[in-house]
N, CA, C and O of each residue as an XYZ file, in Angstrom:
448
protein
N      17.459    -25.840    -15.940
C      16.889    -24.585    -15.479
C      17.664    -24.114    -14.251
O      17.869    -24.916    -13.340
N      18.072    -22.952    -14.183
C      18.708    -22.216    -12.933
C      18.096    -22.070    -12.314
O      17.217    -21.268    -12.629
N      18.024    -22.709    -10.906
C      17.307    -22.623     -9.713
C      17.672    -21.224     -9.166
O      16.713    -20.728     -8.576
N      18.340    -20.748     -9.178
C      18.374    -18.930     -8.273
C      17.650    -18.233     -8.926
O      17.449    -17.149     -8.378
N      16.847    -18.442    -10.455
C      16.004    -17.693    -11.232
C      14.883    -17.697    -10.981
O      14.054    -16.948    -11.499
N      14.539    -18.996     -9.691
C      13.214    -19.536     -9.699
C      13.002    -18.443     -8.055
O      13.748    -18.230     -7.099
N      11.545    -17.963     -8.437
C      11.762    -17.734     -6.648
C      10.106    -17.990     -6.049
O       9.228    -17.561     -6.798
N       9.709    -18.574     -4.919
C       8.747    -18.835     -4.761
C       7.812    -17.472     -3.853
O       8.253    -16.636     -3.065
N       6.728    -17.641     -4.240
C       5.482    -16.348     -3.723
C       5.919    -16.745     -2.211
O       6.090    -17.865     -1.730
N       6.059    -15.303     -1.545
C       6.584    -15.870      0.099
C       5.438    -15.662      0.777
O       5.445    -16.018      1.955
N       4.174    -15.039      0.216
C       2.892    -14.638      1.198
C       2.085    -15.291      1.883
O       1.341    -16.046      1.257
N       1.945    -15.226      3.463
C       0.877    -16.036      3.969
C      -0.319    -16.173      3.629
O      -1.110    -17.112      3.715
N      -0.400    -14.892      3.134
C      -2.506    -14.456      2.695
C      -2.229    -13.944      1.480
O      -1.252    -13.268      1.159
N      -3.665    -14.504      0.440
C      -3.810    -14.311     -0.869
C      -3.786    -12.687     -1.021
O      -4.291    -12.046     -0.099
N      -3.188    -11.930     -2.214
C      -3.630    -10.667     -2.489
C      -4.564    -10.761     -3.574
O      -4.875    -11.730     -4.267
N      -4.954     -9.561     -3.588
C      -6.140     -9.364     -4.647
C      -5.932     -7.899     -5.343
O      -5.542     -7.105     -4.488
N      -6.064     -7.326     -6.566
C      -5.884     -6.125     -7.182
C      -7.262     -5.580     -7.024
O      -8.355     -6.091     -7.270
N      -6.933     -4.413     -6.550
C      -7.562     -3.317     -6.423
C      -8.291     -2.901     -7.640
O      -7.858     -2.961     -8.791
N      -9.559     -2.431     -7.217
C     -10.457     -1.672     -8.031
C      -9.840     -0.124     -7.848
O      -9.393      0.217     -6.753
N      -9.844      0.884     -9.108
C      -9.944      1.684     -8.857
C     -10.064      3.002     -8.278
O      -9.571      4.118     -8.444
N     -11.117      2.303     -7.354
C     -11.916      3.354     -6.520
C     -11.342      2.968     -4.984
O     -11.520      3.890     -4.188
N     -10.844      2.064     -4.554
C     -10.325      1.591     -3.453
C      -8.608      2.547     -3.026
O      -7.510      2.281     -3.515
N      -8.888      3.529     -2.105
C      -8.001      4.000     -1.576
C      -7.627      4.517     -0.163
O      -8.388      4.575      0.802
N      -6.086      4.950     -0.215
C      -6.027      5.053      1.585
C      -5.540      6.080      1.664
O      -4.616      6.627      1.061
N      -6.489      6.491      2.807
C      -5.755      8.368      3.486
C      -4.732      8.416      4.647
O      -4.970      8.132      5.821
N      -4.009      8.667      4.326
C      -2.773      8.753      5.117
C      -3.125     10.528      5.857
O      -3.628     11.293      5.035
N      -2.914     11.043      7.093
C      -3.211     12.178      8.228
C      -1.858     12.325      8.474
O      -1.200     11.416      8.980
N      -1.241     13.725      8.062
C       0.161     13.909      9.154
C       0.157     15.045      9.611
O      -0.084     15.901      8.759
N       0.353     15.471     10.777
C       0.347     17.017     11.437
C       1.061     17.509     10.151
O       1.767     16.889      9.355
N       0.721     18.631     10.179
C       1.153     20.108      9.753
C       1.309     19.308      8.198
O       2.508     19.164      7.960
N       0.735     18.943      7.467
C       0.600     18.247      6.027
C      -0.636     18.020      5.257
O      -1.529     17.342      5.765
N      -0.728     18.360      4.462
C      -2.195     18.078      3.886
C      -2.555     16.291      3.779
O      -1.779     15.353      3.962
N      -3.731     16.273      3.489
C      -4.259     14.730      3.845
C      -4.098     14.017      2.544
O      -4.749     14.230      1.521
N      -3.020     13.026      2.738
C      -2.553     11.905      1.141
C      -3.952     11.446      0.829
O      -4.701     11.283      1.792
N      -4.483     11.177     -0.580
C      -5.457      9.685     -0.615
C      -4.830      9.351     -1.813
O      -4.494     10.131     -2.704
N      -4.671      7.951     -1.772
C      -3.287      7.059     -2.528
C      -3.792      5.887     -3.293
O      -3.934      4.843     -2.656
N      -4.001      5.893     -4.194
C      -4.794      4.839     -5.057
C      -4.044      3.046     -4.433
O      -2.864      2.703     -4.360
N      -5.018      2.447     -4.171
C      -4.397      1.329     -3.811
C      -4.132      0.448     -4.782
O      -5.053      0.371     -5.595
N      -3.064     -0.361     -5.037
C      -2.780     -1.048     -5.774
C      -3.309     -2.754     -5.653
O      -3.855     -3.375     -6.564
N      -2.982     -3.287     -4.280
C      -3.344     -4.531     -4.154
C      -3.676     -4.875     -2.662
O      -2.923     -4.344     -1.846
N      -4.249     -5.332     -2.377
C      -4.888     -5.837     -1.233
C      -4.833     -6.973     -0.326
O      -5.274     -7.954     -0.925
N      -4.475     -7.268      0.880
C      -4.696     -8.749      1.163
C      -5.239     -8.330      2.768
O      -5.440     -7.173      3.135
N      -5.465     -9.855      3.818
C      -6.105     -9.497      4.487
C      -5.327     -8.803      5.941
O      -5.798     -8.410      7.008
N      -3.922     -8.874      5.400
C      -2.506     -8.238      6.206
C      -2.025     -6.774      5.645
O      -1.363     -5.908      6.217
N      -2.527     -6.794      4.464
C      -1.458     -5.376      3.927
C      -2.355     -5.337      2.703
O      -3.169     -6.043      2.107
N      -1.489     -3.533      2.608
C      -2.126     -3.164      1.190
C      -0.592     -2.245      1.038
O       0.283     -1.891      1.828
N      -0.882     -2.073     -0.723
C      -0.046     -1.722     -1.358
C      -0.444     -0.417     -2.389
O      -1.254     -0.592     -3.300
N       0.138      0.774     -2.180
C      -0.044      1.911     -2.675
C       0.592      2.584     -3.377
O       1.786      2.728     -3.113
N       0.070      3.171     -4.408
C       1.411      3.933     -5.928
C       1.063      5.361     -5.634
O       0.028      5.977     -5.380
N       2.499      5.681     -5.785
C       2.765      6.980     -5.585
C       3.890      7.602     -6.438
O       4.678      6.859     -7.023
N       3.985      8.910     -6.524
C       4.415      9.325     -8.237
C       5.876      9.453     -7.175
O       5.829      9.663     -5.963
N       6.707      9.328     -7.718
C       8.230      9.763     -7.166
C       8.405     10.817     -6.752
O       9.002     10.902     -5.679
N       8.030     11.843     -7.322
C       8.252     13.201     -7.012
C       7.717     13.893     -5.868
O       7.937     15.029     -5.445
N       6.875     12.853     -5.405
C       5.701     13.606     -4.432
C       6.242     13.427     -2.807
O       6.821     12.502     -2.238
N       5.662     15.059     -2.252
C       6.303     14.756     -0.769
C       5.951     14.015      0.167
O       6.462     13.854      1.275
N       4.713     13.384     -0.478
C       4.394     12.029      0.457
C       5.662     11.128      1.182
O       5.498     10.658      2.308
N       6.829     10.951      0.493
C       7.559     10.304      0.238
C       8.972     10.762      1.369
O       9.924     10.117      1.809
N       8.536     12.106      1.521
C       9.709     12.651      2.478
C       8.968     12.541      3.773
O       9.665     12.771      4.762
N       7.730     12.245      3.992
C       6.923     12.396      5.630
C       7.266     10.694      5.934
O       7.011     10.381      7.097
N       7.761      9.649      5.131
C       7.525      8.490      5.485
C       9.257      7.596      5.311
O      10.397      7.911      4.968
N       8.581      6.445      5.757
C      10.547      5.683      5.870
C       9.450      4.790      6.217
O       8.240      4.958      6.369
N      10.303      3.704      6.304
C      10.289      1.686      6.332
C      10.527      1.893      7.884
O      11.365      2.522      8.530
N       9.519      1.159      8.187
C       9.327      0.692      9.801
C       8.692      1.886     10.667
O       8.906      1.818     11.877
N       7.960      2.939     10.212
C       7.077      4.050     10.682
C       6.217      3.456     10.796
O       5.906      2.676      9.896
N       5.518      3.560     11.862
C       3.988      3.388     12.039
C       3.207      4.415     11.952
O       3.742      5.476     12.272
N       2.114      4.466     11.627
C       1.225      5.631     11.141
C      -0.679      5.120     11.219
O      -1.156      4.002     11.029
N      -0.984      5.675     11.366
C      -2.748      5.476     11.060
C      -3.496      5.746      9.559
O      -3.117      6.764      8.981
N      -4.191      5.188      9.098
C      -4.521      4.903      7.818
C      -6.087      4.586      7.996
O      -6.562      3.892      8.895
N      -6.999      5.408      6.674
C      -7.843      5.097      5.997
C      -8.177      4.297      4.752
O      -7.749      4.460      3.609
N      -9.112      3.316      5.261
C      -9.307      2.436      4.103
C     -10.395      2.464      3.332
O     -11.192      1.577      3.640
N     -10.835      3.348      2.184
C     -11.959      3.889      1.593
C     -12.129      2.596      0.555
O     -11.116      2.228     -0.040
N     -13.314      1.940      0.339
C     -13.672      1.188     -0.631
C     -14.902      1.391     -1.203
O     -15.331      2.502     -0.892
N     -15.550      0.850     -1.821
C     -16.987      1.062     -2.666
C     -17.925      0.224     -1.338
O     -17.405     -0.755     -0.803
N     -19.069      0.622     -0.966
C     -20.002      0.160      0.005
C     -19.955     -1.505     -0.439
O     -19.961     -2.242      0.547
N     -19.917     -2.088     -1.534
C     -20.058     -3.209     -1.972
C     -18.640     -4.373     -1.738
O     -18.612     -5.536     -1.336
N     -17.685     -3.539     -2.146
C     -16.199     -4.096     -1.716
C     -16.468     -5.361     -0.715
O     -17.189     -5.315      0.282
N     -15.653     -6.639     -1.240
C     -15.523     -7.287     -0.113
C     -13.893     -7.272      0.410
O     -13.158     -8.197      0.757
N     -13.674     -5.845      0.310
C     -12.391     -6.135      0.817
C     -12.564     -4.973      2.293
O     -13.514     -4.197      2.395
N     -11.648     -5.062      3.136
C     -12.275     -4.702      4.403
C     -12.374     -2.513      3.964
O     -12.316     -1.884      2.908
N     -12.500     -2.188      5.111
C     -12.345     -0.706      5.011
C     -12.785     -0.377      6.705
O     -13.418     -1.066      7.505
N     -11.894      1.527      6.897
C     -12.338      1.798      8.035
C     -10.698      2.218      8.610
O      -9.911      2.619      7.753
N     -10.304      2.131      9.807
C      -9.493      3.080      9.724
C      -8.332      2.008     11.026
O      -8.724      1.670     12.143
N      -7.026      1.706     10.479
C      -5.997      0.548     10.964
C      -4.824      1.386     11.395
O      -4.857      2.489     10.851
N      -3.901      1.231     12.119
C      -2.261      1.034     12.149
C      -1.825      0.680     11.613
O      -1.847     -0.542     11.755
N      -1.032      1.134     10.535
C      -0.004      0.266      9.851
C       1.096      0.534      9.952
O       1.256      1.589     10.567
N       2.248     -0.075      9.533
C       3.281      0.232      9.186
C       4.116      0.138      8.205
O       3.644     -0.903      7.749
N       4.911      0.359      7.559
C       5.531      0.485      6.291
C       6.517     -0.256      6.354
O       7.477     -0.201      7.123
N       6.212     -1.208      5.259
C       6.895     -2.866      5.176
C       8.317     -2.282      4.385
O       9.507     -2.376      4.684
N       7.456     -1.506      2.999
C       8.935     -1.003      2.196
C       8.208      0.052      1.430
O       7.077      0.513      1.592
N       9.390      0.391      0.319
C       8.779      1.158     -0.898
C       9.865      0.864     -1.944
O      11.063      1.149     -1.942
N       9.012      0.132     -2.950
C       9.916     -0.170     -3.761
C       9.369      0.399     -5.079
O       8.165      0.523     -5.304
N      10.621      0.827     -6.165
C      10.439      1.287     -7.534
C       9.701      0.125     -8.188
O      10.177     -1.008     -8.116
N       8.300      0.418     -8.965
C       8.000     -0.325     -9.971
C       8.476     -0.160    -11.209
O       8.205      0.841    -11.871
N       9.233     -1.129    -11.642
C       9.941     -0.786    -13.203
C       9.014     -1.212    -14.548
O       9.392     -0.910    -15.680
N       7.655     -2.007    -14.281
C       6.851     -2.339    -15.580
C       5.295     -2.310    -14.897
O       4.895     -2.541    -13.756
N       4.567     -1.886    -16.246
C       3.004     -2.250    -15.971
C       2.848     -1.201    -16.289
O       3.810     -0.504    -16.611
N       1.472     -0.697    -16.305
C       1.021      0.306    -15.884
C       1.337      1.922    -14.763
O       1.055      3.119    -14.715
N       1.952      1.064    -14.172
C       2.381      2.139    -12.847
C       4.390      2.559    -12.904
O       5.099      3.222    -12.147
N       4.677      1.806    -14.139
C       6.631      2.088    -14.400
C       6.855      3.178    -13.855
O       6.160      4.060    -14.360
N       7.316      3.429    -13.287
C       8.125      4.851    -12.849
C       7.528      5.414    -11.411
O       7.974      6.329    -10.719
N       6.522      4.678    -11.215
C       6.418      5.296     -9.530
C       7.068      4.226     -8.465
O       7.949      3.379     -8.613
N       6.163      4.665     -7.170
C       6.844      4.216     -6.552
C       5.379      3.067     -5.565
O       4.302      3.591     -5.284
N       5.698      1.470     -5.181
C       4.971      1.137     -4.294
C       5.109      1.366     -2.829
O       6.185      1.057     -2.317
N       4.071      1.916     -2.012
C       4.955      1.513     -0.643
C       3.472      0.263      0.238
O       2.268      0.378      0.471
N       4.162     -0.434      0.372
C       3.605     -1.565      1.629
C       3.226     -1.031      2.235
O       3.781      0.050      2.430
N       2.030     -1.350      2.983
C       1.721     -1.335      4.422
C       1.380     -2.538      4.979
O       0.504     -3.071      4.298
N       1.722     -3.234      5.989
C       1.499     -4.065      7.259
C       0.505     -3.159      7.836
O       0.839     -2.084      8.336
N      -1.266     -3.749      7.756
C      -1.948     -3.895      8.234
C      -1.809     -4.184      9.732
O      -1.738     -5.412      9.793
N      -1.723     -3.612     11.145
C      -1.399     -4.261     12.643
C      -2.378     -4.209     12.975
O      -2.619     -5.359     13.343
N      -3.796     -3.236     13.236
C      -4.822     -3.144     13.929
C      -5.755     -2.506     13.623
O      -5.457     -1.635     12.806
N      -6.952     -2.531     13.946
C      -8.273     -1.993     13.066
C      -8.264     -1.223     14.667
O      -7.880     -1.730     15.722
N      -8.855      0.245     14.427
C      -9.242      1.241     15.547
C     -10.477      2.033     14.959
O     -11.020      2.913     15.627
């Protein structure tokens, strides 16, 4: 077996997939207000799909910090309420459900 094929999960904290209904509002002056279906969850970051085309995509870049809403179902045990994050990456998803958009990370820094 080719060991460079093998690659190990690098995450400190478990993720978890998102329900549905679990999403985040992104606020930018002079821009209307994003809400971004979340994809996956952990207790550091969340992960959000977004269609390629969309100008979400021109207000943001890797290593921006920004303020974020975390909308979940009252029941959710996943957190919600409103953090700092910053943008880990955005990478093309090429399979699943979501092929052709785009993920972008967030690094979870602080609950406000």
């Amino acid at each position: 077996m080719n060991k460079e094929l093998i690659s190990a999960e690098k995450r400190l904290k478990p993720r978890y997939p998102a329900l549905s209904e679990h999403m985040v509002v992104f606020a930018f002056p002079n821009a209307p207000l994003y809400q971004l279906k979340a994809k996956d969850i952990s207790e550091t970051g969340i992960g959000v799909i977004v269609k390629p085309d969309s100008t979400f995509l021109d207000l943001i870049e890797v290593g921006q910090e920004t303020n974020v809403e975390l909308l979940a179902p009252q029941e959710s045990r996943h957190m919600q309420g409103c953090y700092r994050a910053r943008i880990a990456h955005i990478t093309d998803l090429e399979e699943g459900r979501f092929k052709g958009h785009k993920l972008v990370a967030l690094e979870l820094k602080s609950k406000y």
